[in-house]
C-alpha positions as CSV (number, residue, x, y, z in Angstrom):
1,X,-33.4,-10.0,-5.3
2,X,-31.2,-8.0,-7.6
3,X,-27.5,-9.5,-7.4
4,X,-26.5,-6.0,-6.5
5,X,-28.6,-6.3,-3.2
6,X,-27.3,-9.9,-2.3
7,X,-23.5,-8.2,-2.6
8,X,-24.3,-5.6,-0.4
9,X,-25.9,-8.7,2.1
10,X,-23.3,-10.8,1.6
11,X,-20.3,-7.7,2.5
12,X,-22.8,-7.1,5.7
13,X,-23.1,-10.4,7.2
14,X,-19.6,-11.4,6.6
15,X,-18.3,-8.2,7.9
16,X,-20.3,-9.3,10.8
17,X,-19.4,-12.7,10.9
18,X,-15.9,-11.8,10.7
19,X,-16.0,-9.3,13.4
20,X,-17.7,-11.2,15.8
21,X,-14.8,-13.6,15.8
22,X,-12.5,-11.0,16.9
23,X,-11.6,-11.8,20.7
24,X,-10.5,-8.2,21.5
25,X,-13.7,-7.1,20.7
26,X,-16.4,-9.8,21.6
27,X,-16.2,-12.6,24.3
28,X,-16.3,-16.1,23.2
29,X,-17.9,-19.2,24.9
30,X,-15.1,-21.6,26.8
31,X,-16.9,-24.8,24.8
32,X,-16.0,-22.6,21.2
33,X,-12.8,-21.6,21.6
34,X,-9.1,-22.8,20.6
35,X,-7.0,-23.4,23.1
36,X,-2.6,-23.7,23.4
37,X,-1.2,-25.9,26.4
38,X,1.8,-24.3,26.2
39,X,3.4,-21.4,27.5
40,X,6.1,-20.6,24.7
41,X,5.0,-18.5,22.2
42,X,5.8,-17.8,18.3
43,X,5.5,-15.2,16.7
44,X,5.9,-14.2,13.1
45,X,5.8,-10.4,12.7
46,X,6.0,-8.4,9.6
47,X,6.9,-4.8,9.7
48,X,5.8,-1.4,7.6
49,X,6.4,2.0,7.5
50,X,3.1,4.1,7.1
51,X,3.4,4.2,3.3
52,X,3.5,0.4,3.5
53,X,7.0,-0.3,2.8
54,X,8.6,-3.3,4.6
55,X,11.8,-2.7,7.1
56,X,14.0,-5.5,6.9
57,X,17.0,-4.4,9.1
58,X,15.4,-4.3,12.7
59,X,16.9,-5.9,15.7
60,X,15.4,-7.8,19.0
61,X,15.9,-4.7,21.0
62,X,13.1,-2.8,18.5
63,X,10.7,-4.8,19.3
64,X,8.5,-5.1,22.6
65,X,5.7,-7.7,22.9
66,X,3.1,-7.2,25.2
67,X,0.4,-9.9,26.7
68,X,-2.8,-8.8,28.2
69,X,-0.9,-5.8,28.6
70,X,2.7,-6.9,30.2
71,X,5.7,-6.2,29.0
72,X,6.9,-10.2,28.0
73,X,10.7,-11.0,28.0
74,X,12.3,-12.2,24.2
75,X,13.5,-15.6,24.6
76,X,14.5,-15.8,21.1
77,X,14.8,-13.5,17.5
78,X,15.2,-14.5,14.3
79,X,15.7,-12.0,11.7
80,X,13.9,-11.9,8.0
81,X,16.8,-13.8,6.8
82,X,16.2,-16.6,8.7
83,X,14.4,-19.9,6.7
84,X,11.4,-21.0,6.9
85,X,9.7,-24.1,6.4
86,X,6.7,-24.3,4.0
87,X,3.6,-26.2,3.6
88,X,2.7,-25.1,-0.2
89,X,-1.2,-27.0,-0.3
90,X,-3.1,-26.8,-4.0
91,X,-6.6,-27.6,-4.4
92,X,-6.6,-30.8,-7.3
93,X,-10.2,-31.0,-6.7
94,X,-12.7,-30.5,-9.8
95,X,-13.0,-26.7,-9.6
96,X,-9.4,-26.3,-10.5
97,X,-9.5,-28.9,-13.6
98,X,-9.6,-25.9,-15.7
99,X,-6.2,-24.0,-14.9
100,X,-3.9,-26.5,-14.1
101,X,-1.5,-25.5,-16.1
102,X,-1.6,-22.0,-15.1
103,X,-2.0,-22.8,-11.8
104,X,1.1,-25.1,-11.4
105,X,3.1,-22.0,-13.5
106,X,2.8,-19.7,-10.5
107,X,3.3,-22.5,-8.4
108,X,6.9,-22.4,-9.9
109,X,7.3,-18.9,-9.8
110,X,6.8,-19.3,-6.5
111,X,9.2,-21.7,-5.3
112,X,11.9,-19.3,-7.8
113,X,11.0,-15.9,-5.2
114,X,11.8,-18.2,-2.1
115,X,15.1,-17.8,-0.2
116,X,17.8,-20.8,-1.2
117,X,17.6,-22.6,2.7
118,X,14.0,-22.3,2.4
119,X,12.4,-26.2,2.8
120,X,9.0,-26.8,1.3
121,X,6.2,-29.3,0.9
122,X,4.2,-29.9,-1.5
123,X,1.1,-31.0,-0.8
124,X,-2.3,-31.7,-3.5
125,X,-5.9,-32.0,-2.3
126,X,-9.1,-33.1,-3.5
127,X,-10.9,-35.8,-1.4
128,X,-7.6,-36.7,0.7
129,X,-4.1,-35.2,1.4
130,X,-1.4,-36.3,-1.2
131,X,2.0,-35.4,0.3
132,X,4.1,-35.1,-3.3
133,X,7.3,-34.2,-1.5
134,X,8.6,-34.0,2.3
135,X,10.0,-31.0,3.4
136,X,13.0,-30.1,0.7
137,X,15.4,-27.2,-0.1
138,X,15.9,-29.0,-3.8
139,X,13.9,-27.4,-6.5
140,X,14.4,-29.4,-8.9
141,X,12.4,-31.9,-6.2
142,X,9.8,-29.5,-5.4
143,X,9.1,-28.6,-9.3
144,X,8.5,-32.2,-10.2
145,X,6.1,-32.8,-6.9
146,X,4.2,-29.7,-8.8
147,X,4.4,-30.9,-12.1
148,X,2.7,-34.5,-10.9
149,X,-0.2,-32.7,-8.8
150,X,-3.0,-34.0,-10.4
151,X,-6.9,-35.5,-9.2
152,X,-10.4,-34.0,-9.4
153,X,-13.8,-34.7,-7.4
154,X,-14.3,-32.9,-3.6
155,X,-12.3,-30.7,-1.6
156,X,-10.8,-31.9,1.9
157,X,-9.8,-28.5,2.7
158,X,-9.1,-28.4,6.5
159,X,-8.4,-32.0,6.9
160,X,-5.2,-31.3,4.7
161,X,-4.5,-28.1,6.3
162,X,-4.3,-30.3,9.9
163,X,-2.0,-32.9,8.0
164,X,0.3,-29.9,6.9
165,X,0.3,-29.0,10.6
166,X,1.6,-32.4,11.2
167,X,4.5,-32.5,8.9
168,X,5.3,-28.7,9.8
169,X,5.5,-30.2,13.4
170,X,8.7,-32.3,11.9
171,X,10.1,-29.4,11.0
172,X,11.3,-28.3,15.2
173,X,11.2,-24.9,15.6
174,X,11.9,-23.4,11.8
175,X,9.8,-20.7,11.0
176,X,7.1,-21.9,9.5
177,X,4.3,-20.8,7.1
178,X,1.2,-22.3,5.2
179,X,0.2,-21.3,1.3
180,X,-2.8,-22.8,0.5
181,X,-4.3,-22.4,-3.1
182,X,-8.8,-23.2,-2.9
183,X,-11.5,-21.3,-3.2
184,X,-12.4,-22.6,0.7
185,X,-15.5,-24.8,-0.4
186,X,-14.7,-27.7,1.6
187,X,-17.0,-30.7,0.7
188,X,-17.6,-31.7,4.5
189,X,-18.1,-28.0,6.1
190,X,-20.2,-27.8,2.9
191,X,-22.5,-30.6,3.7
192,X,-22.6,-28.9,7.1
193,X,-23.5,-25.9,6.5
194,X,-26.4,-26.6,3.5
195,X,-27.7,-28.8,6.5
196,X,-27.7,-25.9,9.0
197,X,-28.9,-23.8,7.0
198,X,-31.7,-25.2,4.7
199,X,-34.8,-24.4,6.5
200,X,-33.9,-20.6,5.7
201,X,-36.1,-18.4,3.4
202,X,-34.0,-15.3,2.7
203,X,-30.1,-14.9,2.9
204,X,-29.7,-13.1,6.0
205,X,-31.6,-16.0,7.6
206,X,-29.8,-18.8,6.3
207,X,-26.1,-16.9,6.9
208,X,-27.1,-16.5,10.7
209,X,-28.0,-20.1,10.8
210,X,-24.5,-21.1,10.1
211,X,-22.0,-21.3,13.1
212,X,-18.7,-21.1,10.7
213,X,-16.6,-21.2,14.6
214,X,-18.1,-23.6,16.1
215,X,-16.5,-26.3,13.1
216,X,-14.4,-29.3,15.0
217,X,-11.9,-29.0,11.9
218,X,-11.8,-25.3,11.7
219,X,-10.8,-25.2,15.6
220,X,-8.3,-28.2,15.7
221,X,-6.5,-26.6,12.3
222,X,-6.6,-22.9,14.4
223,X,-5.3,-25.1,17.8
224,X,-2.5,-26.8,15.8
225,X,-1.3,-23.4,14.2
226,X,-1.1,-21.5,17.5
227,X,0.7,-24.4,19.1
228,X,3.6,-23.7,16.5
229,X,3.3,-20.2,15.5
230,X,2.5,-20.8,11.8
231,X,1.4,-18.0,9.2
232,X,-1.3,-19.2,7.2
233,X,-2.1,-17.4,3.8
234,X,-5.2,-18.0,1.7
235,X,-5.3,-17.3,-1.9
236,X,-8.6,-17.7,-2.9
237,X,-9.6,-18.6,-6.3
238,X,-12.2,-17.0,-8.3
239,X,-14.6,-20.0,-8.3
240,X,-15.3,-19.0,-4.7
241,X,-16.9,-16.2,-5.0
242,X,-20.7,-16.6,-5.0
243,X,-21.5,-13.3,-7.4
244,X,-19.8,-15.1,-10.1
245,X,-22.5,-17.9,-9.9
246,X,-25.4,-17.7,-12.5
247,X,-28.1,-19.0,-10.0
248,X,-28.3,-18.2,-6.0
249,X,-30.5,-19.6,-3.1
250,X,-30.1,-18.4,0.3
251,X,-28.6,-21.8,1.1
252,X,-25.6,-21.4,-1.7
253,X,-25.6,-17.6,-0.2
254,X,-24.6,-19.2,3.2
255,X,-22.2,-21.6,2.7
256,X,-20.2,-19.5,0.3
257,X,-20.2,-16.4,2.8
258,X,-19.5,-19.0,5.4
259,X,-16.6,-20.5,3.6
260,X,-15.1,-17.1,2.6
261,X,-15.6,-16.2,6.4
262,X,-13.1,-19.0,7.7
263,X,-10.5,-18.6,5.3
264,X,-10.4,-14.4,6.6
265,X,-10.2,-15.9,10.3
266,X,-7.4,-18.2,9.0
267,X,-5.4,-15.4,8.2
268,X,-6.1,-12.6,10.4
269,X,-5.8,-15.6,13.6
270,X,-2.3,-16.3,12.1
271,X,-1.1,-13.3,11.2
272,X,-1.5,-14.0,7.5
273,X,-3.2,-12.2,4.6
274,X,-5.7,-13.6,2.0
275,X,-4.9,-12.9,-1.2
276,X,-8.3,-12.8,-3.5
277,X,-7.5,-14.1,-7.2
278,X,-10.2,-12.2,-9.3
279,X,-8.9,-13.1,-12.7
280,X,-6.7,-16.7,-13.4
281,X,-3.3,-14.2,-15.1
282,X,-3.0,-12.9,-11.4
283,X,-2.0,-16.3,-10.1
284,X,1.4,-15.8,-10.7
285,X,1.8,-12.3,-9.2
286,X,-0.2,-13.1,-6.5
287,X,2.2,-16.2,-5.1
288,X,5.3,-13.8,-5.6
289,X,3.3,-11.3,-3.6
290,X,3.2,-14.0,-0.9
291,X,6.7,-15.0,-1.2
292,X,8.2,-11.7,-0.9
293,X,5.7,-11.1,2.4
294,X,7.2,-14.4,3.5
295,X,10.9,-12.9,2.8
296,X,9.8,-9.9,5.3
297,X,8.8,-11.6,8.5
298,X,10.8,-11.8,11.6
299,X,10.0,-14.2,14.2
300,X,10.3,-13.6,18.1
301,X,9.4,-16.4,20.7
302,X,8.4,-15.8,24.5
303,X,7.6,-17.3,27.6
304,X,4.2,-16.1,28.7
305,X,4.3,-15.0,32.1
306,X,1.0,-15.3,32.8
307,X,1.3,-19.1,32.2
308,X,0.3,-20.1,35.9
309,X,-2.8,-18.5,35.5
310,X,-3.8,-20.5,32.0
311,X,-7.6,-21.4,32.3
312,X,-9.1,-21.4,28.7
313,X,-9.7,-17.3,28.6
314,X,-8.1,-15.1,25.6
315,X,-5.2,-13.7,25.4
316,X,-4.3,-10.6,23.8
317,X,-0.7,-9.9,21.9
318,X,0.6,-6.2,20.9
319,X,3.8,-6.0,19.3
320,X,5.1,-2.3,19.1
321,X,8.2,-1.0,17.0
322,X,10.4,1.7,19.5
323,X,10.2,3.5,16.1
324,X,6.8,5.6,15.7
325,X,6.4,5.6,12.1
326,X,6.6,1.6,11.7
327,X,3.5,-0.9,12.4
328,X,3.5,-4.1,13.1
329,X,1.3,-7.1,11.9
330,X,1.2,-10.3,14.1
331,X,-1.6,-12.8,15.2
332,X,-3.6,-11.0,17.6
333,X,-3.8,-13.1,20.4
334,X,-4.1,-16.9,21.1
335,X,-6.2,-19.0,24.0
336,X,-4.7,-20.7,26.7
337,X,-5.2,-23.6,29.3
């Protein structure tokens, strides 16, 4: 098969994979889902004019937040101004042993496009978490915890994303966001899904023989992050993309359209945006892209008033501007019990 055809199977499948994780859309199993046990929600919402433009200057009484439908009542705003707590996550593993230099450069430029109260993490990754410094508003702290990220071998990918979620949970209720630098081949969901899919004898087959939802560790990282309200944002490196690979089989087809599939969901469940890194020079632009979409978000909290009736199902989130030429972007919805 010509590597033009597997693109164009590749863009399909995920597309479809993608979509059928959209709750509005499609129904979802009560045993697959992620579920909040609470009834206070977070949200971080970042607002556009139609040419794209952020508006920074809006007040609680633009916005109205509807669940399932219903008008919910603000219990809180905080404006973009407001500080946030970050979980800054690079991948040490071996893909990245190429680039570290460049890669810890952005890092830095970075840390320099973040507000003065911001507090970040840093944390590395390869095999296991390594948490290089706590939550910190000192740069000259957070610089050296980049400077000493460091390691090689496998990628723990969503095992550290659920030990940021921990250490975020230190943080109280700070805005809070996630920047995660891999190319989303975790070495465990990788395992997983060559397993799943290796009785497969064309691409299409083994993709569909993946389940990328149905993941323990995808679900509890998706869990955790509604329970706070954090913004996750991918930025995906090149070596994740499976048409730069000289040699495919459907089973390397599947696991890197599967892997690509979850880090979308990880945005577009959070609110978030992945970033795709197509050559290593865009690193830097790329996290002060991320930083400056940080700088726009505003964050409103309410108390669901359909809490009595919590029971597992999906529910849905609409935020509206009382200004008809602005959009908002916001997690879509989370599931409650």
């Amino acid at each position: 098969m010509s590597n033009a055809n597997r693109a164009r199977i590749i863009f399909v499948v995920l597309s479809t994979l993608v979509a059928g994780w959209a709750p509005l859309a499609h129904g979802q199993s009560a045993d697959d889902v992620v579920r909040i046990d609470t009834n206070v929600i977070q949200l971080n919402i970042g607002v556009a004019d139609r040419q794209g433009q952020a508006i920074t200057d809006l007040q609680a009484n633009n916005f109205r937040v509807y669940e399932d439908g219903v008008l919910q009542s603000l219990t809180s705003f905080e404006s973009t101004t407001t500080p946030f707590s970050l979980a800054l996550l690079l991948d040490m593993s071996g893909s990245t042993l190429g680039f570290r230099q460049n890669l810890k450069f952005a890092a830095w430029r970075f840390i320099d496009a973040l507000a003065p109260d911001d507090r970040v993490a840093v944390i590395a990754f390869n095999e296991r978490a390594d948490l290089l410094t706590t939550f910190t508003a000192d740069r000259n702290k957070i610089a050296w915890a980049i400077e000493r990220a460091d390691g090689r071998g496998g990628t723990s990918l969503y095992s550290t994303l659920d030990y940021a979620l921990k250490e975020l949970a230190k943080e109280g209720q700070r805005r809070k966001a996630i920047i995660v630098l891999t190319d989303g081949l975790d070495t465990n969901m990788r395992n997983l899904d060559r397993t799943s899919s290796q009785h497969a004898s064309s691409d299409t087959e083994a993709v569909a023989a993946i389940k990328p939802e149905a993941s323990k560790g995808f679900s509890s990282v998706l869990d955790a992050a509604d329970r706070q309200g954090v913004t996750i944002y991918p930025l995906v490196l090149p070596s994740g993309d499976v048409k730069r690979l000289p040699f495919v089989s459907p089973q390397i087809i599947a696991i890197y359209t599967s892997a690509r599939a979850r880090l979308d969901t990880l945005a577009r469940r959070t609110g978030g945006q992945l970033s795709e890194i197509r050559q290593l020079q865009d690193l830097g632009k790329t996290y002060a892209a991320v930083a400056a979409d940080v700088r726009t978000l505003y964050t409103v909290s309410y108390q669901s008033s359909g809490a009595k009736e919590g029971n597992g199902r999906w529910r849905a989130i609409k935020v509206e501007i009382d200004r008809a030429d602005l959009i908002a972007r916001t997690r879509p919805g989370y599931y409650a019990r």
